[in-house]
C-alpha positions as CSV (number, residue, x, y, z in Angstrom):
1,X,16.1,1.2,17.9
2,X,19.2,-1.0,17.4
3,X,20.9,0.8,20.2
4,X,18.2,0.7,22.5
5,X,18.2,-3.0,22.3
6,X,21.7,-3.2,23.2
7,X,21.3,-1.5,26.4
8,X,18.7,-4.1,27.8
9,X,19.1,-7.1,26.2
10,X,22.2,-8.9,26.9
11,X,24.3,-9.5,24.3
12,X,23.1,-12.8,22.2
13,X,26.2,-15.1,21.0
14,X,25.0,-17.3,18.4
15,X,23.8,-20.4,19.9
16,X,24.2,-24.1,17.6
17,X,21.5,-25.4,19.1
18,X,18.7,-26.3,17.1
19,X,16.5,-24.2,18.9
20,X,18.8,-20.8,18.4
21,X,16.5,-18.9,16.4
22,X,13.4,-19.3,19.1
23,X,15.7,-17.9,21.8
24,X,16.3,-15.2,19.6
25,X,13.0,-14.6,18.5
26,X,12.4,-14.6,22.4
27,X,15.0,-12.6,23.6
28,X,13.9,-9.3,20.4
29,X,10.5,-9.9,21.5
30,X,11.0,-9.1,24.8
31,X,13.5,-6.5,24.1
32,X,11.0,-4.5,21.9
33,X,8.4,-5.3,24.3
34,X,10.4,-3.7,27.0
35,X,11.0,-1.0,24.8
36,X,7.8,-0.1,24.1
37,X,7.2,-0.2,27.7
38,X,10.1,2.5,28.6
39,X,8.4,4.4,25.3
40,X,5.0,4.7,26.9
41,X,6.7,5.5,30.4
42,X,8.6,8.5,28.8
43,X,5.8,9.8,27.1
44,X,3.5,9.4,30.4
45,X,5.4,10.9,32.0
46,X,6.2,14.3,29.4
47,X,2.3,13.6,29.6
48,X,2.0,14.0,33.4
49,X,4.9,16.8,33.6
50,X,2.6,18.7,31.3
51,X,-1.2,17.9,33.0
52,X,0.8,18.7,36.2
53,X,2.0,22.0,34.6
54,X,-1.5,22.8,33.6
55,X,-3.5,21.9,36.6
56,X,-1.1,24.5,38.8
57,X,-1.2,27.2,36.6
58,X,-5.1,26.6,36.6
59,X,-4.6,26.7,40.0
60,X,-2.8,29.8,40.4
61,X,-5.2,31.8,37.3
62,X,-8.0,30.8,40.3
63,X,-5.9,32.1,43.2
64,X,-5.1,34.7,41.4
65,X,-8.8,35.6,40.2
66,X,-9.6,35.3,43.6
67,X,-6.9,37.5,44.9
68,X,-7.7,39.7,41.7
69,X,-11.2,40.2,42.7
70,X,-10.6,40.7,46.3
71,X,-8.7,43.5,45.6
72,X,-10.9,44.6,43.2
73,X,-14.1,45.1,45.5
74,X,-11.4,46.6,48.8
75,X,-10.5,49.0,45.9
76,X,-14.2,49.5,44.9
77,X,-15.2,50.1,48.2
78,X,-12.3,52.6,48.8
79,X,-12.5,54.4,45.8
80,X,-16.3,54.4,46.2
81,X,-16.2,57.2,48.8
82,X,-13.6,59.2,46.6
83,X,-15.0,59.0,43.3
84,X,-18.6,60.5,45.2
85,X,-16.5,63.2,46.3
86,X,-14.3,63.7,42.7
87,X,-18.1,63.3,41.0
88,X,-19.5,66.4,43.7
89,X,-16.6,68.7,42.9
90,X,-16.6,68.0,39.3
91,X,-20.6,69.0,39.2
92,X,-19.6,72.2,41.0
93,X,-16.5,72.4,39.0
94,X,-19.1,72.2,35.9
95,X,-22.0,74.4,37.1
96,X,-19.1,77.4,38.0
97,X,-17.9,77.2,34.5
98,X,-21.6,77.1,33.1
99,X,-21.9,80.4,35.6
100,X,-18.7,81.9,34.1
101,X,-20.0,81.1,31.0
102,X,-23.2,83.3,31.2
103,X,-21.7,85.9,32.5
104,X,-19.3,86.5,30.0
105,X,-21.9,86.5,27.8
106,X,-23.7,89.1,29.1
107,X,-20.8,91.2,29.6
108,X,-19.7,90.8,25.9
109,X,-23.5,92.0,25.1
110,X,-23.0,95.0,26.9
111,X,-19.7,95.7,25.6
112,X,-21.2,95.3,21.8
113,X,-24.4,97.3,22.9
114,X,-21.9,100.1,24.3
115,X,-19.8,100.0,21.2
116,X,-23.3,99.5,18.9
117,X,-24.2,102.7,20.9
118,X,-21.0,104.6,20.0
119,X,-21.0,103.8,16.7
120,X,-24.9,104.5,17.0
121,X,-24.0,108.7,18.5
122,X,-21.1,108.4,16.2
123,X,-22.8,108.6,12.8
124,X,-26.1,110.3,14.5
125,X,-23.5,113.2,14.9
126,X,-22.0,112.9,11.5
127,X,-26.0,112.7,9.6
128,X,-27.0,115.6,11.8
129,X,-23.5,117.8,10.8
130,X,-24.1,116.6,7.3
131,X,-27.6,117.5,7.0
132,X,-26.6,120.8,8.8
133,X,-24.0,121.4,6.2
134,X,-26.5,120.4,2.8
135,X,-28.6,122.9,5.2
136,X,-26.6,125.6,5.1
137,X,-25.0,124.9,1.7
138,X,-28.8,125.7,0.4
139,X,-29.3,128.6,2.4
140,X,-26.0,130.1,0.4
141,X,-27.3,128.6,-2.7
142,X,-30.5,130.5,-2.1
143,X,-28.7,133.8,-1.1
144,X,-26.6,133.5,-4.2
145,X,-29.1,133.1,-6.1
146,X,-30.9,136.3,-5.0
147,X,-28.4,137.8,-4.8
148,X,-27.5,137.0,-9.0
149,X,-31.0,137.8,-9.6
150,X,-31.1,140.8,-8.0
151,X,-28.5,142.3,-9.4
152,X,-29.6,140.9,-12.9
153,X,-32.8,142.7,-12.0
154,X,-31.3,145.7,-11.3
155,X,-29.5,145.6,-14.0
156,X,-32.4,145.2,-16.2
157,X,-34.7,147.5,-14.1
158,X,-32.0,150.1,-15.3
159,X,-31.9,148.8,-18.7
160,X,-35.6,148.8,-18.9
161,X,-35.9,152.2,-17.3
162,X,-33.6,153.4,-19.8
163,X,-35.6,152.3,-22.6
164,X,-39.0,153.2,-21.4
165,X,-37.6,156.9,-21.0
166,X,-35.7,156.7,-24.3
167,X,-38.9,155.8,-25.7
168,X,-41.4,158.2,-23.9
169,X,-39.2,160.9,-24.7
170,X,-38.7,160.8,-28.5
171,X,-38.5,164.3,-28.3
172,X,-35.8,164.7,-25.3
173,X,-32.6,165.6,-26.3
174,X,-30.3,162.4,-25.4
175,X,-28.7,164.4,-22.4
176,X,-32.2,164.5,-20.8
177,X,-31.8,160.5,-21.1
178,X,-29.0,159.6,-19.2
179,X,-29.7,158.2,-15.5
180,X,-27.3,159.1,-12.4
181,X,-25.6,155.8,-11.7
């Protein structure tokens, strides 16, 4: 403050005269009043630097907007032919993979009914050996075992032939008794 007041006041020598101290007063009241004055003017004027600053780049965000949304709708309009286009081949794009789609599912059925179907001959095949092998596995069964009883029947047919003539023929002499073989 001190040094402002050098600067614009002129330097004050003391005066004698009676009527010093009112020129002094006189001469620091106008020197603060002149200050004050430069103090306003500096801080209008950081004021103004700064409404100035806002007001263009207002200015330019609206010319810019403007610009901004000029360029938008050209672009819209542009791009409103090709995205019709991109949207038509992406709906064929989607209905030829939905195509593709079903027919690899119908060609993996038949591949699993074809391999269902081997499998299917496969073990028909294997059951019909099988039950042709228990078939003929009982036929033997049954052949052996006519076979065991007729030779324990013959066996015993000789056996009881034996002793029916052993016993008819108490009075035979046991040569008599013996059977050819």
């Amino acid at each position: 403050w001190r040094l402002a007041t050098r600067h614009y006041a002129p330097p004050v020598q003391e005066l004698t005269l009676p009527n010093a101290d009112l020129v002094h007063l006189t001469l620091e009241s106008q020197c603060r009043s002149q200050l004050r004055r430069i103090t306003i003017r500096l801080a209008n004027s950081a004021l103004r630097k700064g409404w100035k600053t806002w007001r263009d780049k207002v200015a330019n965000q609206k010319v810019g907007s403007l610009k901004l949304g000029l360029a938008r709708k050209a672009f819209a309009r542009l791009s409103g032919a090709t995205l019709s286009a991109a949207w038509t081949k992406w709906m064929l794009l989607v209905e030829e993979a939905a195509k593709k789609k079903v027919a690899m599912k119908h060609m993996i059925g038949r591949m699993l009914r074809l391999q269902e179907a081997k499998v299917w001959e496969a073990w028909s095949l294997a059951a019909g050996e099988l039950r042709e092998a228990e078939h003929v596995a009982s036929k033997r069964a049954t052949l052996t075992r006519r076979i065991v009883l007729r030779v324990s029947r013959s066996s015993l047919a000789r056996d009881m032939t034996k002793w029916r003539l052993a016993t008819r023929h108490d009075a035979l002499p046991a040569q008599e008794l013996t059977l050819p073989n």
